[in-house]
N, C-alpha and C positions, 0 to 999 in steps of 0.2 A: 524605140521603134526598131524592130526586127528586119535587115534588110537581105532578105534568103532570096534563094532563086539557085539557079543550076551553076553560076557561077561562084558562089559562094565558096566551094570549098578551096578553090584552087586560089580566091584571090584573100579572102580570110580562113583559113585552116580553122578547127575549132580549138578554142584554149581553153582547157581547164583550169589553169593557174589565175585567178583571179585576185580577190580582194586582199592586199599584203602577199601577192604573191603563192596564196595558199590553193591545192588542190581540191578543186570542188570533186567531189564522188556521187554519183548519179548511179552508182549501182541499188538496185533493188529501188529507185526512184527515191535514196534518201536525202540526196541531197542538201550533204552535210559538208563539212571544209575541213581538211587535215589539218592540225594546225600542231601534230605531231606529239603531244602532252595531253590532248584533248580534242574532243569535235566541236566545231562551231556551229553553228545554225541562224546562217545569216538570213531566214525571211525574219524571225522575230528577233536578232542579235542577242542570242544567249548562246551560251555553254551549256550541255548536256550531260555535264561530270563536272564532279568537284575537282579541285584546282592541289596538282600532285605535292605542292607545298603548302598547304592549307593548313596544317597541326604548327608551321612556324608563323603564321600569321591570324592566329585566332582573333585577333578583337573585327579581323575582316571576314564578309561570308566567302565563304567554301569555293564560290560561283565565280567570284571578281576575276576580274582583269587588272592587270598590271595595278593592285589596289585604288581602280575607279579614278585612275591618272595618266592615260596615254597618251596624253602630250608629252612629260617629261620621260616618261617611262616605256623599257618595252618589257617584252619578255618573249624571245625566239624561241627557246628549246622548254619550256615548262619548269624551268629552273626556278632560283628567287631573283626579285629584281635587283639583288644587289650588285654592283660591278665594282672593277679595278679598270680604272683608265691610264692609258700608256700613252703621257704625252711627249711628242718629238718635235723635233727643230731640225731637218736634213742637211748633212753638209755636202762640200761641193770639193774643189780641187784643192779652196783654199780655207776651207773651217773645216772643223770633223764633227760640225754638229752638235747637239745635246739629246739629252731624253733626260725625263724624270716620272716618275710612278703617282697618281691619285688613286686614294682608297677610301670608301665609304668612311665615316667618322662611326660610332658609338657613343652612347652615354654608360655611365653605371650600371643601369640598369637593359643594355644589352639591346636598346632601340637608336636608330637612327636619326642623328642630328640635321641631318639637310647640308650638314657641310663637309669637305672630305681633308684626307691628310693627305700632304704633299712631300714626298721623299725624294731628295737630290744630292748627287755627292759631285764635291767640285776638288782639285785639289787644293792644298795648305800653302800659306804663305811660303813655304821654302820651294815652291815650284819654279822660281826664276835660278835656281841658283843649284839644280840638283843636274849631275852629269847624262845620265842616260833614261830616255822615257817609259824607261820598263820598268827605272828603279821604285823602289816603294817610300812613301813622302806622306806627310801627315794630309789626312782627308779633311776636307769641312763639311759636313754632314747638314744640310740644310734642311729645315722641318718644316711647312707652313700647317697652320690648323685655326680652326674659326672662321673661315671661308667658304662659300659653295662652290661646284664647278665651275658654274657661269663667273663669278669674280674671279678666279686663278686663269680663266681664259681671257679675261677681261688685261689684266695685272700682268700675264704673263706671254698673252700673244706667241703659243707654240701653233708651230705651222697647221698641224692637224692632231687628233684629240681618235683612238682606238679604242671602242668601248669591250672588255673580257668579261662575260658573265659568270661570277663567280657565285658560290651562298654565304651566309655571313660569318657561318667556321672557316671559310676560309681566311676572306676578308681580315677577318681577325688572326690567323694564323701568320698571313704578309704581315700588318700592321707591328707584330710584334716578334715575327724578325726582322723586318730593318729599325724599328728603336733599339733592339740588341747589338749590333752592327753601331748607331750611332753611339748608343751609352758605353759601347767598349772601344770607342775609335782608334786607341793605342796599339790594339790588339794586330800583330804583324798582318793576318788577314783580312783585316779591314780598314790599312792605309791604302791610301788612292795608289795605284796604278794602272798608267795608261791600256796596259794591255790584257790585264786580269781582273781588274775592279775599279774598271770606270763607268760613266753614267749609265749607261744602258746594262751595266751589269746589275746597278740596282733594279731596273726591269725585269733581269731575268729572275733576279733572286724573290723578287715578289709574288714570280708568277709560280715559283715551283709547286705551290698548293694547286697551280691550276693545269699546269702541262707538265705530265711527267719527264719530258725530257728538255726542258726548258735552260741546261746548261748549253746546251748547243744551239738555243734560239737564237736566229741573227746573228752565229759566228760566219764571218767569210774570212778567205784571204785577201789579205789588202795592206796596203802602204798608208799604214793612220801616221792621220796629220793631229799633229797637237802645240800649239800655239806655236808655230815654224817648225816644230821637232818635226822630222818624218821617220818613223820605225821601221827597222826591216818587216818584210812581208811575212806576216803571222794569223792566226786564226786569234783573230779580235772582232769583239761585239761593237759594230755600230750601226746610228741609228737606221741609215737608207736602209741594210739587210732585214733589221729592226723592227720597221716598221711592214715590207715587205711581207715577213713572215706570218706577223698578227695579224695581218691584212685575209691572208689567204683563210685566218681560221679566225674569224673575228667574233664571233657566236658560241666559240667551242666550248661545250657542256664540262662541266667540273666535276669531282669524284663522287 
């Protein structure tokens, strides 16, 4: 029910931004819905254009939506619904937090298993016993796989869960540089340290398929705390900036 009258506009203004947010357009009476990849046409809920990633998803039609799954799925910018999720655990005066990276799985054949990999680096057992937290110490490279999101949230209780929509070249591109990183752990650049190659640096390393400038994602300066250590004040990635950042571009379209 329409409740107009001469008061209307000053006490409800008119909104265009309607259903998900999306701009309705009543130019030329077509009233269609921006939904930026495509128009919507919510009297009869369809699309009136094929779907701009359609040739990677053939056995679906052209038309679909988040492949006829939008409870589990979105898709903001017309990209694929694949993602790379940035999970964190914030620290405080007295932890410095965690992060670790989820990435769609694959099969063989180049489809989606429903489960994702999980990439995290802790340091090595010689961490109790190494003089200064800058120095570099063997990494333990932890991998989870055969699990879906929902279980690793389940399992792993990180405070909050940052969804990056990525396509599956990329996806696959993170995936196997950080197994590169884990299968070469010896490699001087890719022992743990606290200030160059700790957790949330697997983050940013994941994301470089998706933010060109993703070296500098979530550097601040600050006083990292690492299990009592405190380091002098340096441009180090953690998670509060971390999360912060992805925060601000959480949707951001990939190459």
């Amino acid at each position: 029910m329409n409740h107009l009258g001469p008061w209307y506009e000053t006490v409800a203004p008119e909104n265009k931004h309607l259903y998900n947010g999306k701009e309705l357009n009543g130019d030329y009476e077509i009233n269609l819905m921006d939904y930026g990849a495509r128009w919507y046409d919510p009297a009869i809920g369809r699309w009136n254009a094929v779907d701009p990633m359609a040739e990677e998803y053939y056995p679906y039609s052209p038309y679909n939506y988040t492949l006829g799954n939008p409870i589990s799925l979105i898709d903001p910018n017309g990209m694929s619904v694949d993602d790379i999720y940035f999970l964190f655990w914030p620290g405080d005066e007295d932890k410095p937090g965690h992060a670790a990276v989820a990435i769609d799985e694959y099969d063989e054949e180049g489809n989606k298993t429903g489960n994702v990999i999980v990439f995290e680096i802790f340091p090595g057992e010689e961490y109790g016993t190494f003089d200064m937290p800058t120095s570099n110490m063997d990494a333990d490279y932890k991998v989870t796989t055969g699990k879906s999101l929902e279980e690793i949230e389940r399992s792993k209780s990180p405070t909050g869960i940052i969804q990056i929509s990525t396509t599956p070249s990329q996806d696959k591109e993170a995936t196997s540089s950080l197994s590169d990183m884990k299968n070469n752990a010896d490699a001087t650049e890719n022992k743990y340290n606290a200030e160059s190659n700790n957790c949330c640096d697997i983050v940013t390393k994941a994301l470089d398929s998706v933010y060109p400038d993703s070296d500098n994602l979530g550097n601040s300066r600050v006083d990292f705390k690492v299990k009592g250590w405190t380091m002098k004040t340096g441009d180090v990635t953690n998670p509060n900036k971390l999360k912060e950042k992805n925060r601000s571009s959480r949707y951001k379209r990939g190459k």
